[in-house]
C-alpha positions in Angstrom: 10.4 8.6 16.0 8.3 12.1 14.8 8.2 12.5 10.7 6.7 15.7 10.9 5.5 18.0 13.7 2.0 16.9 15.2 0.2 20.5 13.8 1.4 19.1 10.7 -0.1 15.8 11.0 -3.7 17.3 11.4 -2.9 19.4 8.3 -2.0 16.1 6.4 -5.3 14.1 7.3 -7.1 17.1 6.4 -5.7 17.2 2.9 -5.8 13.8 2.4 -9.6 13.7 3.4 -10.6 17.0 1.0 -8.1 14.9 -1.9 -10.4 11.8 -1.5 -13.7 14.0 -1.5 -11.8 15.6 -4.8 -12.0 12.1 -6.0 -14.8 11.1 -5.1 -17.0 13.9 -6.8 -15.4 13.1 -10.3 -17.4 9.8 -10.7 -21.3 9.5 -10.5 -20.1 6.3 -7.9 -18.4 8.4 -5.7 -17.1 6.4 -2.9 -18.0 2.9 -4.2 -15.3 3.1 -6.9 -12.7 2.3 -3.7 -14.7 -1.2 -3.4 -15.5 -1.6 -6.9 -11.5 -1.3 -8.1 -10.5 -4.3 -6.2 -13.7 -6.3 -7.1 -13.3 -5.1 -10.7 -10.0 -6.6 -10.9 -11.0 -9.7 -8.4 -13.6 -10.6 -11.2 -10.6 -10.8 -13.8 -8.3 -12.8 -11.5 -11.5 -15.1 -11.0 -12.5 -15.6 -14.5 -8.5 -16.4 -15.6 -7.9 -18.5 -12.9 -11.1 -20.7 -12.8 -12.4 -20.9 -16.1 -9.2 -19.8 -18.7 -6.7 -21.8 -16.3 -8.4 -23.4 -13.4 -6.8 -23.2 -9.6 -8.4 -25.5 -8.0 -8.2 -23.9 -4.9 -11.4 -23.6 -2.1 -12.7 -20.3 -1.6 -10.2 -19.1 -4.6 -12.8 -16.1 -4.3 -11.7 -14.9 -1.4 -8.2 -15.9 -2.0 -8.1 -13.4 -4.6 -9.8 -10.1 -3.3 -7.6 -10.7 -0.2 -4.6 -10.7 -2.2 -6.3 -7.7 -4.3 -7.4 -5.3 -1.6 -3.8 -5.8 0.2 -1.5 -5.3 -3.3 -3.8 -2.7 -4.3 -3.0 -0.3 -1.2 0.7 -0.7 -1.6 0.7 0.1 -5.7 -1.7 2.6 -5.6 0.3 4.8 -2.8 3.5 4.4 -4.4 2.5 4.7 -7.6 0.6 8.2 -6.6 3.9 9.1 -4.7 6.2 9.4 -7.7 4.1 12.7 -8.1 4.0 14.2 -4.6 6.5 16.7 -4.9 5.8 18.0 -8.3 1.7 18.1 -7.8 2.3 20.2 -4.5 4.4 22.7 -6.6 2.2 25.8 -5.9 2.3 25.5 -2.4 6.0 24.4 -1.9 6.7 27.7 -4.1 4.9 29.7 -1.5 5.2 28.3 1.7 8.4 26.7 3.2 7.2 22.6 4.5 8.8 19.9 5.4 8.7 18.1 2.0 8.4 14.5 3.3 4.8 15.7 4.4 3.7 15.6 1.1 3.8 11.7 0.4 2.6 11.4 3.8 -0.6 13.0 2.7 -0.8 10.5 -0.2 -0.5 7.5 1.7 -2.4 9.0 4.1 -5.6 9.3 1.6 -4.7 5.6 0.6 -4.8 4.9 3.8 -8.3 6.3 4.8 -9.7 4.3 1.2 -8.2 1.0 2.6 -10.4 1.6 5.8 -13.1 1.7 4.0 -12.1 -1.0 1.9 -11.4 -3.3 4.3 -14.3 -2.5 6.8 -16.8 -3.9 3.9 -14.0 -6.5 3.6 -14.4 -7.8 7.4 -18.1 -8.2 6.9 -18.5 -10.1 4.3 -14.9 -12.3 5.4 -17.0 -12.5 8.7 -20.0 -13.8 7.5 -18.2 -16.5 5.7 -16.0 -17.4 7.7 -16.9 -16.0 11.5 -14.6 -13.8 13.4 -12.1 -15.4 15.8 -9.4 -14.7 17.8 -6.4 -14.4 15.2 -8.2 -11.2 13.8 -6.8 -9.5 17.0 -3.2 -9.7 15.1 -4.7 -7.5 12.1 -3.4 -4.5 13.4 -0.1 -5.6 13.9 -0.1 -6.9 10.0 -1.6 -3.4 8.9 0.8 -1.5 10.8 3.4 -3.5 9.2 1.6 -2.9 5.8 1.4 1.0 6.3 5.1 1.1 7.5 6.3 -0.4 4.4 4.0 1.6 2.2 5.4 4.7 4.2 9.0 3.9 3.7 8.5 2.8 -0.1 6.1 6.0 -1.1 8.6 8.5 0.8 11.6 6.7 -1.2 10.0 7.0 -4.8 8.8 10.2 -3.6 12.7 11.8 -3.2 14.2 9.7 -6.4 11.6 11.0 -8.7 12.2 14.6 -7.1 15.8 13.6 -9.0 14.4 11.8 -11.8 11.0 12.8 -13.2 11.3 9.8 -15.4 12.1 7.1 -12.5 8.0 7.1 -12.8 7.8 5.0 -15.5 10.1 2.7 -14.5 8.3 2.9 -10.6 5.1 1.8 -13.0 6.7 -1.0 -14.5 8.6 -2.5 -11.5 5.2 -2.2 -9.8 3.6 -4.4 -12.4 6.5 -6.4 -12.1 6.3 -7.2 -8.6 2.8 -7.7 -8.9 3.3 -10.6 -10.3 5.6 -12.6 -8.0 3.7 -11.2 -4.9 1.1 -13.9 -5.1 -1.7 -12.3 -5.9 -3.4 -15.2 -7.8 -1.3 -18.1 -6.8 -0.2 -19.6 -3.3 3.6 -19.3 -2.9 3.7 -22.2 -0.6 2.7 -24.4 -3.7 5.7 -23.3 -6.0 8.9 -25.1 -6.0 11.4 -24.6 -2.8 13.9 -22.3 -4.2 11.3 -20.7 -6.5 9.7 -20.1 -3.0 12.3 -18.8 -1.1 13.3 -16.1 -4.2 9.8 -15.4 -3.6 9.7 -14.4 -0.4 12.3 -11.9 -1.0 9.3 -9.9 -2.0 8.0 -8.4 1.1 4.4 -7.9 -0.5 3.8 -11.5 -0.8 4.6 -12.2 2.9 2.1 -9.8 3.4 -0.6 -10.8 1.6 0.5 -14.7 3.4 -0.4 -13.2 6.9 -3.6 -11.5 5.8 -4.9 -15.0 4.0 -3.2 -16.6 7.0 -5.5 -14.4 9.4 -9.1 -14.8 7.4 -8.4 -18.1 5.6 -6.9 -20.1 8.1 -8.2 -18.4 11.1 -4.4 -18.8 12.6 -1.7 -16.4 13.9 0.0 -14.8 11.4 4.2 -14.6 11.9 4.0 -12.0 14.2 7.8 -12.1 14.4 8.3 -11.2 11.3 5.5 -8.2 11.2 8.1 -6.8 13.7 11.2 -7.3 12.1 9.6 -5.4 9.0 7.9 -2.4 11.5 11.6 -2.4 13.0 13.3 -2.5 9.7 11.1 0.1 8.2 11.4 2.9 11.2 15.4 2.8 10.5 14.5 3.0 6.7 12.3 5.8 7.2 14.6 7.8 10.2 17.2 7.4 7.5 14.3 9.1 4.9 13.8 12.1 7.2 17.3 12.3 7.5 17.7 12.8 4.0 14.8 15.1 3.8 15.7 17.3 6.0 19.7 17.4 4.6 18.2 17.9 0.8 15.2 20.0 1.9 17.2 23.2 -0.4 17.7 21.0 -3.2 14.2 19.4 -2.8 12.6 23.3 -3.4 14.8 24.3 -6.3 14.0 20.9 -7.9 10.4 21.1 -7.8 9.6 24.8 -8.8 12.3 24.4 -11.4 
């Protein structure tokens, strides 16, 4: 399946690369805020969890920033997708483009930060742990990340096209979801039913297969990483579908 044309691939790594040195040269860190974010909010988790309300747990550390790092690229690319459209206003006023290139570009930029992010991630997992053969399934489990993060940012993308105001709500349910994606907190210890309503949430199945993966040092359910890269190509042919259909609609909308 093509989203965009490939000459319009290149142009949406390019952007996203220039957008992250944008961001980058706001803050005297630069480039260590991307690590810094996740162990900022890691350190709060920590300090909750073991000294307010203690977990219990070994290696509750690592537990955490695994659960951070992985939640954080999904919320942060969604979250910067409800804007897409409207921020690329200029250029969609002047030059006609496919308009579902334009959260591509933002979860593309994610995407380059959570390389980064997770390089430092492997090294330090690595020396704690050691490497071992269920880290060959990480690709499968970030593919399966991405592909939900695509399908998600292109969705809120289009509705807040519609509905400027669907960002707040986008914010909230984010926060929301947070929450029962087991960030802090193994869903395998709650109750069964709680459980299972739980798993409803495809974040916190993901974040099981990571800590499955560097925790465990076992397979993750590689079945189900494929149902969800199956599932998520129909969601997003159906998004370029829609796209493409509303493309008239989508350029009135936005210089509006």
């Amino acid at each position: 399946m093509v989203l965009i044309e490939k000459h319009l691939w290149r142009y949406a790594l390019y952007r996203a690369y220039l957008n992250l040195v944008g961001e980058a040269s706001k803050y005297y860190l630069g480039w260590l805020w991307w690590f810094l974010e996740p162990i900022a909010m890691t350190g709060v988790f920590f300090v909750v969890f073991t000294y307010l309300r203690s977990s219990g747990m070994e290696h509750f550390t690592y537990f955490l920033i695994i659960g951070v790092t992985s939640w954080l690229w999904f919320a942060n690319s969604v979250a910067n997708s409800t804007a897409a459209l409207a921020s690329a206003k200029g250029i969609i006023s002047q030059i006609r483009l496919p308009k579902l290139l334009f959260p591509i570009i933002v979860v593309t930029a994610a995407g380059l930060k959570q390389g980064f992010v997770f390089a430092i991630l492997l090294i330090f997992l690595g020396a704690t742990f050691g490497a071992n053969a269920a880290w060959l399934a990480l690709p499968l489990v970030a593919a399966a990340q991405l592909a939900l993060i695509l399908a998600a940012a292109a969705t809120v993308a289009l509705a807040c096209c519609w509905l400027r105001d669907l960002r707040f709500i986008v914010n909230s349910g984010l926060t929301l979801m947070m929450f029962c994606s087991g960030v802090f907190f193994d869903i395998n210890a709650l109750p069964p039913t709680l459980e299972e309503w739980m798993r409803l949430n495809p974040m916190a199945v993901m974040i099981e297969q990571y800590r499955t993966i560097f925790l465990h040092g076992a397979l993750p359910d590689l079945a189900w990483c494929a149902t969800v890269l199956a599932g998520c190509g129909i969601w997003l042919y159906a998004l370029r579908w829609a796209y493409q259909r509303l493309d008239v609609e989508l350029t009135r909308k936005v210089i509006a």
